[in-house]
N, C-alpha and C positions, 0 to 999 in steps of 0.2 A: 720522279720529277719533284723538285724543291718547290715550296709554295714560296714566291715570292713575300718579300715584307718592305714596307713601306710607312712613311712619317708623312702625314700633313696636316698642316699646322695654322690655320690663318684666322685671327682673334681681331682683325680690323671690323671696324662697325664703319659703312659707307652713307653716304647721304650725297644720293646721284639726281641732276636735273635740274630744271631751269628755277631758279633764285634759291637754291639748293641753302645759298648763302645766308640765308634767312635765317638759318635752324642753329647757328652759330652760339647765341645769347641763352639758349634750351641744354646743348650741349655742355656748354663750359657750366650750368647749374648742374647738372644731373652729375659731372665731376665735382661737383663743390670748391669751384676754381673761380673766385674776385679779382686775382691778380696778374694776369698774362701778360705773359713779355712775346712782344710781337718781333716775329725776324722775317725781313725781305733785304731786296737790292735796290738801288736807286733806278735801275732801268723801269721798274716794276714801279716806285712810286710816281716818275715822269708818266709813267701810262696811262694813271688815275686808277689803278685796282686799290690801292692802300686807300681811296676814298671812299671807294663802291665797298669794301670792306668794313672801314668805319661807320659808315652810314646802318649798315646790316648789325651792327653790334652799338645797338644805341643806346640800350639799356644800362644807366647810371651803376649799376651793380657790378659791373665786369666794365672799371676803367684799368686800357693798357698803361698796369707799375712801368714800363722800357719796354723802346722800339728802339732798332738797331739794324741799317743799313748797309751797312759799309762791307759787303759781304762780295769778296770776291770771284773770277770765273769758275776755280774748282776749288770747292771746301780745305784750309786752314787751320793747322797747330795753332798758330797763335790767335787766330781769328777767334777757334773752339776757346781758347783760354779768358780773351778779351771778354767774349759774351758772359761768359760761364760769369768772372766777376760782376758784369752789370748785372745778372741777374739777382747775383745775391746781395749786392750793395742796395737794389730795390727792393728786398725783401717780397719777390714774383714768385709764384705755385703753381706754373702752367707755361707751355711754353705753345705760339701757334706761328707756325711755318707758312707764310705767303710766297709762294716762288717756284722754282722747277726743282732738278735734285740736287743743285748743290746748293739751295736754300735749305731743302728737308735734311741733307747728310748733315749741313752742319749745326741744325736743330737737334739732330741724333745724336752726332756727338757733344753739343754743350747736355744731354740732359745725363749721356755717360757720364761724363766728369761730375757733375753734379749728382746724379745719384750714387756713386761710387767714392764721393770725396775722396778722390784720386788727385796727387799732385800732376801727375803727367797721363796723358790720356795714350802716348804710346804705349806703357803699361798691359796696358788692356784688349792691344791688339792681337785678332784669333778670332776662332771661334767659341763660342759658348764659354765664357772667360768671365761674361758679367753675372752676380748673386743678386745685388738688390733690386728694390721696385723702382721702377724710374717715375717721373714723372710725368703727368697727362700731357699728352702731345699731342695737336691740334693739326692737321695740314690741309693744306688749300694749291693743290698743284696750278700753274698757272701756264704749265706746257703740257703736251702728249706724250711721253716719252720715255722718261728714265724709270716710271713704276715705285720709284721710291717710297711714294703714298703706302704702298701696302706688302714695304719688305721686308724685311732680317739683317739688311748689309747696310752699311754705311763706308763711305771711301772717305778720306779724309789727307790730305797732302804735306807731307813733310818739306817745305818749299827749301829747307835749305840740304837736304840730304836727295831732292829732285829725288821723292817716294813718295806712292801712290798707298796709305796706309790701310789694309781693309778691316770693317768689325762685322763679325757674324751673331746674334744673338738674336732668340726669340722673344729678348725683353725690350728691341728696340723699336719692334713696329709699334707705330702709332695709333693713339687710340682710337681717331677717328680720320676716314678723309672724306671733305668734301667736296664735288666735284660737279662745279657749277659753270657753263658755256662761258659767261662773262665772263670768267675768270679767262681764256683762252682765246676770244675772239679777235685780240688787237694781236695776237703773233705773228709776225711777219711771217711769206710764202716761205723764203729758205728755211727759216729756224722751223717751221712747222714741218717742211720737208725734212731734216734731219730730226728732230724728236721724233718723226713718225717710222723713222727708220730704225733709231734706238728701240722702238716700241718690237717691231719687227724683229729684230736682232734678238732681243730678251726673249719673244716666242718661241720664233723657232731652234735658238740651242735651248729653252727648256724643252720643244717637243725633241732632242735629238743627244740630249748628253746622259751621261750614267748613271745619274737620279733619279731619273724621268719615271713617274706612277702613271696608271690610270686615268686619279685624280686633276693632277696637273697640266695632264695630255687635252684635260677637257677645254681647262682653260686654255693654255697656248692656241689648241687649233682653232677654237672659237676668235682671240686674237687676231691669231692671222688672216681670217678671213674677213672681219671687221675692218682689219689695216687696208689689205688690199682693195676693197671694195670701195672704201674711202677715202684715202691719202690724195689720191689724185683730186679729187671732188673738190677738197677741202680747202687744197690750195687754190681751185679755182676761185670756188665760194666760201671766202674768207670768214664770210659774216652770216653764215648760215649755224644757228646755233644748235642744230640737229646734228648737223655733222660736224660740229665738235664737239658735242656731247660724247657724237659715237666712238669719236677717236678718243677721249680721256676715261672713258670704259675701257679701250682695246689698250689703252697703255694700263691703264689699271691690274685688266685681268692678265697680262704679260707680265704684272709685276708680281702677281701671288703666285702664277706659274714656276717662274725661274727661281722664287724666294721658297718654294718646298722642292726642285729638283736641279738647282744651281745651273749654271753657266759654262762656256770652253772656250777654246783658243780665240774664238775672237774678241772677246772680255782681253784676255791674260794679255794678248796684242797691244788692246784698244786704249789697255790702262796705262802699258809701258809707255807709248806714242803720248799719249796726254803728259807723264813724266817725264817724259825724254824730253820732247819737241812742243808743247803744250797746245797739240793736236784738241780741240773741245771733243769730249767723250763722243757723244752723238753721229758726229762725222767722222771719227775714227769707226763706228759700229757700222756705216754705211759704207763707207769706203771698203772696210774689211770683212764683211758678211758674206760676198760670194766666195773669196779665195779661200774663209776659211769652212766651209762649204763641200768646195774645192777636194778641200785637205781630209775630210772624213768622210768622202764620195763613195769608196769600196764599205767603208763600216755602218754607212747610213742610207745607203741607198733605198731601201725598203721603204726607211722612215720617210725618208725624201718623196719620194714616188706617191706616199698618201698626201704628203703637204701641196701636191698639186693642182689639187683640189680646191682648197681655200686660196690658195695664190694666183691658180689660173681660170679658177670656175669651172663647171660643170659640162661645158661642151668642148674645152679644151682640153682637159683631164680624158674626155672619153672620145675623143680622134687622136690622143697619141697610145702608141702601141706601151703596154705597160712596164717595156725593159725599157721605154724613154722616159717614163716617167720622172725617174730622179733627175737627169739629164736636164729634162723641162721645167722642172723646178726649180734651176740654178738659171736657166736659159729667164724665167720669169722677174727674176731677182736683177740680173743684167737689165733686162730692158725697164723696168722701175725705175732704176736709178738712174736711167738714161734719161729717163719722161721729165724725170724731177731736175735734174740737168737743164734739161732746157725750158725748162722750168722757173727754176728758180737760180742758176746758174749755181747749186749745187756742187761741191767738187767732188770729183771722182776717183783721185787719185792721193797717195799719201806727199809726193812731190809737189800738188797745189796746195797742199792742207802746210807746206811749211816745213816739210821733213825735209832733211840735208841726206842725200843719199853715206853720208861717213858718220849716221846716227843711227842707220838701220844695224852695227852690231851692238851697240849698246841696249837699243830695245828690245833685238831679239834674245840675249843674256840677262836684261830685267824678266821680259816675260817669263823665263823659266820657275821662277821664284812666286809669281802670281799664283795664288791658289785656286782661283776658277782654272785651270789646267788640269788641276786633279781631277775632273767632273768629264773633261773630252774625251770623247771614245776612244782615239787613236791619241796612242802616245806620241810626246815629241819633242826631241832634242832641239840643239841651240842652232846647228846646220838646217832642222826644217822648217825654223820659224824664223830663221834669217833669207831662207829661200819665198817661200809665203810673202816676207813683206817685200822684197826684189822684186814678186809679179803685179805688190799690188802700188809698188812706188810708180 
């Protein structure tokens, strides 16, 4: 019998909990960082976090060299390029990410280009591709969801070749995240419902894809049982800072999960659908979590069968007979999405999210290309991932 072997890898230093924000002014000394260039969206400064931010970082020592808005729905070549210049026209040493993941992605890739004094950051696409040190990266998630706070991956969008471009390196997680209620309190029900879904979706293919350790198993199922127990809550009780604490933990620990045992078909889908049809990542990861679920139901069932547990709790897990288990586990994922549906009038389908059913061959010939595919249990040609999105349009 082969001893297994396995890699994990997670060098994020966290800083979790109410005014969490505080510890911001301590951090950037202990980096020996004066000059941070601050990156968010304007949705985020309308909310007043860039205020509750400022106010936490008052110390005359660490004034933001550039701030920089104008940050699109999914991270940008040319956006990466634009920042990457103000950065260095202000002569900035630090870079702190206010925002969800496509704040943090395109925080990752301005620090790529910059520390790679790379003219083109397609270049660089791949994995484990980058040599140098990058530069201190600060992040402040302000949604539950994408994990970005504590990964290896950054997506980044070629908006004129409609490509979704991925970087894999262990030099790109950041150095610190901090992960403060306020920061997440004003999300609206939907978007809270769909980042919590994304949070979900990360768990469990890292509890279920071909990377999957001991280690990472910890995290995910601990995740999932965090998600489920609270997603519901959270959108009732918007403004309960306990249970968005708990929720930006469970995206959190989904995010170091998936970033030592990678992702499958529902990623390689999720990414095409965002390029294709510019599906937001999030609601494609909800939309498409049971079908593709679904699709590795003989190869995962086992695995399935324990996530019942954390999905359905403990006295549902133990009245179903244990050949339903997996069964019940997709059966729990259905009616979630249902809850949140009526909920928050969440979509459930790829035909409300905006997909043109004579775009489902396109994205199912992009996704083959997506390298979270490599990572799925069951292999899969362009007829089965054109069938997959048929059931889930």
């Amino acid at each position: 019998m082969k001893v297994p072997l396995f890699e994990f890898y997670s060098p994020l230093k966290i800083i979790s909990g109410h005014h969490a924000l505080e510890n911001i002014g301590y951090e950037l000394e202990q980096k020996a960082c004066s000059r941070p260039m601050l990156l968010s969206e304007h949705g985020i400064l309308a909310a007043g976090l860039v205020k509750k931010f400022k106010s936490a970082i008052r110390d005359e020592r660490f004034r933001l060299a550039a701030e920089f808005y104008d940050i699109p729905q999914d991270s940008a070549l040319d956006i990466v390029n634009q920042i990457a210049a103000l950065f260095r026209q202000n002569d900035c040493d630090s870079l702190i990410a206010l925002g969800g993941g496509t704040v943090i992605d395109t925080a990752k890739g301005v620090n790529i280009l910059l520390s790679e004094g790379a003219e083109d950051i397609a270049s660089l696409m791949g994995a484990e591709l980058l040599k140098k040190p990058m530069k201190p990266l600060f992040v402040i998630p302000t949604t539950a969801g994408t994990g970005s706070e504590a990964t290896l991956v950054a997506v980044i969008a070629d908006r004129e070749r409609q490509l979704k471009m991925p970087f894999t390196s262990y030099r790109i997680i950041p150095d610190l995240a901090i992960l403060d209620p306020q920061m997440t309190i004003s999300l609206s029900p939907q978007l809270t419902a769909i980042t919590g879904m994304d949070a979900l979706t990360h768990a469990i293919e890292a509890y279920s894809c071909l990377q999957k350790n001991p280690i990472s198993d910890a995290f995910a199922f601990q995740a999932v049982k965090l998600i489920s127990e609270t997603l519901p809550q959270v959108i009732i009780d918007g403004e309960n800072p306990l249970l968005r604490l708990t929720m930006a933990n469970a995206a959190l620990m989904a995010g170091i999960a998936f970033s030592n045992s990678m992702v499958g078909i529902v990623h390689s889908i999720g990414h095409s659908a965002g390029s294709v049809a510019g599906v937001p990542h999030g609601l494609a990861m909800a939309i498409l979590l049971p079908y593709g679920m679904e699709y590795n139901f003989d190869i995962n069932r086992a695995l399935y069968a324990e996530l019942l547990l954390p999905l359905g709790g403990a006295e549902r897990y133990a009245r179903t007979q244990p050949d339903d288990r997996a069964g019940e586990a997709i059966a729990v994922i259905y009616e979630l999405r249902q809850e949140l549906h009526k909920m928050t009038k969440m979509k459930l389908n790829l035909k409300d999210a905006g997909v043109t059913e004579t775009q489902l061959p396109e994205i199912a010939k992009k996704s083959l290309n997506d390298g979270s595919l490599i990572y799925n249990p069951r292999e899969a040609d362009e007829a089965a991932i054109l069938n997959l999105l048929q059931q889930a349009w």
